[in-house]
C-alpha positions in Angstrom: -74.8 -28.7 55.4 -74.8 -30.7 52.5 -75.1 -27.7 49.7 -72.4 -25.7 51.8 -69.8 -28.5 51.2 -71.4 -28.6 47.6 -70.3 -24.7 47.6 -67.2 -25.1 49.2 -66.4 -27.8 47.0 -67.3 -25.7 43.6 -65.4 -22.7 44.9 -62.4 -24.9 45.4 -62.4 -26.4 41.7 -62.9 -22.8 40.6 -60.0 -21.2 42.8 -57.6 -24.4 41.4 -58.9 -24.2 37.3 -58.0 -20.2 37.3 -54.6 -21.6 39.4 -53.6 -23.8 36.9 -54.5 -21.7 34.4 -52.4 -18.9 35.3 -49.5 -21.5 36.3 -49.5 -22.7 32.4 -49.6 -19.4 31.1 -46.8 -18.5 33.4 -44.9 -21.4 32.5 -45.4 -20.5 28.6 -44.3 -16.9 28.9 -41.0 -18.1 30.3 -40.3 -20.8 27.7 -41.0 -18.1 25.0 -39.0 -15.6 26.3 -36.2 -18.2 27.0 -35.9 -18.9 23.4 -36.0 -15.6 22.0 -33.5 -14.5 24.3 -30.5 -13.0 22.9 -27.3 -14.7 24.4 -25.0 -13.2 22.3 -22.9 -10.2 24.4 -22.7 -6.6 22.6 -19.1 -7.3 21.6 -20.3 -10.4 19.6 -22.9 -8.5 18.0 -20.7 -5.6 17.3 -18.5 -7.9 15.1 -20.9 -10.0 13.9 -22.5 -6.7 12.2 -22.0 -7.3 8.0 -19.4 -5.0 6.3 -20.2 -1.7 3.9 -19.3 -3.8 0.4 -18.2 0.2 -0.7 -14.5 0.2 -0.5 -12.5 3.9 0.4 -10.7 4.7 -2.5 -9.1 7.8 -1.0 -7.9 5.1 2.0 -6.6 2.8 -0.7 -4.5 5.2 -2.2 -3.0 6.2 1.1 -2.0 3.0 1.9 -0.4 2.5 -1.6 1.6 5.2 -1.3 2.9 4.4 2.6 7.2 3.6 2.3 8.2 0.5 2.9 10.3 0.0 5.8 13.4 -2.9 5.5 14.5 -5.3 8.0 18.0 -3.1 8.2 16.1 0.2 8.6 13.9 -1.3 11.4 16.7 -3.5 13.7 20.5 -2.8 12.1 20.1 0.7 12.2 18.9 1.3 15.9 22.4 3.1 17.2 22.2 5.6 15.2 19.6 8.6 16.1 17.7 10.5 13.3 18.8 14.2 12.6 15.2 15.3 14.1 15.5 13.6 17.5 16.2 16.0 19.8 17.6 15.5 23.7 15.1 16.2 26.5 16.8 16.9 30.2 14.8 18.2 32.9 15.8 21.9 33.8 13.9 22.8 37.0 11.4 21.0 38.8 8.2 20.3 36.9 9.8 21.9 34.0 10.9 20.0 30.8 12.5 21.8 27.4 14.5 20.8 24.1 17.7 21.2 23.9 19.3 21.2 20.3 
């Protein structure tokens, strides 16, 4: 009886080394994989991304040569309708034209 409870005894310290063992290694894996995490959302990432240093010359140009609109053109001006605008009434159902 005695070298059974020796037996049982052994297989218990066995079954709770490989227990802790595994628990530890458990444990480690998540506190690795908690740091290296990435808790930064796409967006974020997206416009965190670093700029092309290369600027578009053929954009730079266009947006020299854009007109410059004035206070009066934009607000004192709004009465009045530009030659191109042309009136839209509905003629039948589901039907729309321009009349000039």
């Amino acid at each position: 009886m005695e070298s059974k409870k020796k037996k049982i005894s052994q297989e218990f310290l066995t079954l709770s080394v490989l227990t802790l063992i595994t628990v530890l290694v458990w444990a480690g894996f998540e506190i690795y994989w908690a740091y290296n995490k990435s808790t930064i959302e796409v967006d974020v990432r997206q416009q965190l991304a670093p700029l092309d240093p290369k600027l578009d010359r053929e954009t730079l140009k266009k947006l020299q040569e854009r007109r410059e609109i004035s206070f009066e053109e934009l607000f004192l001006n709004e009465k009045e309708e530009p030659e191109e605008a042309q009136e839209i009434t509905p003629q039948e159902e589901g039907q729309i034209t321009a009349e000039e």
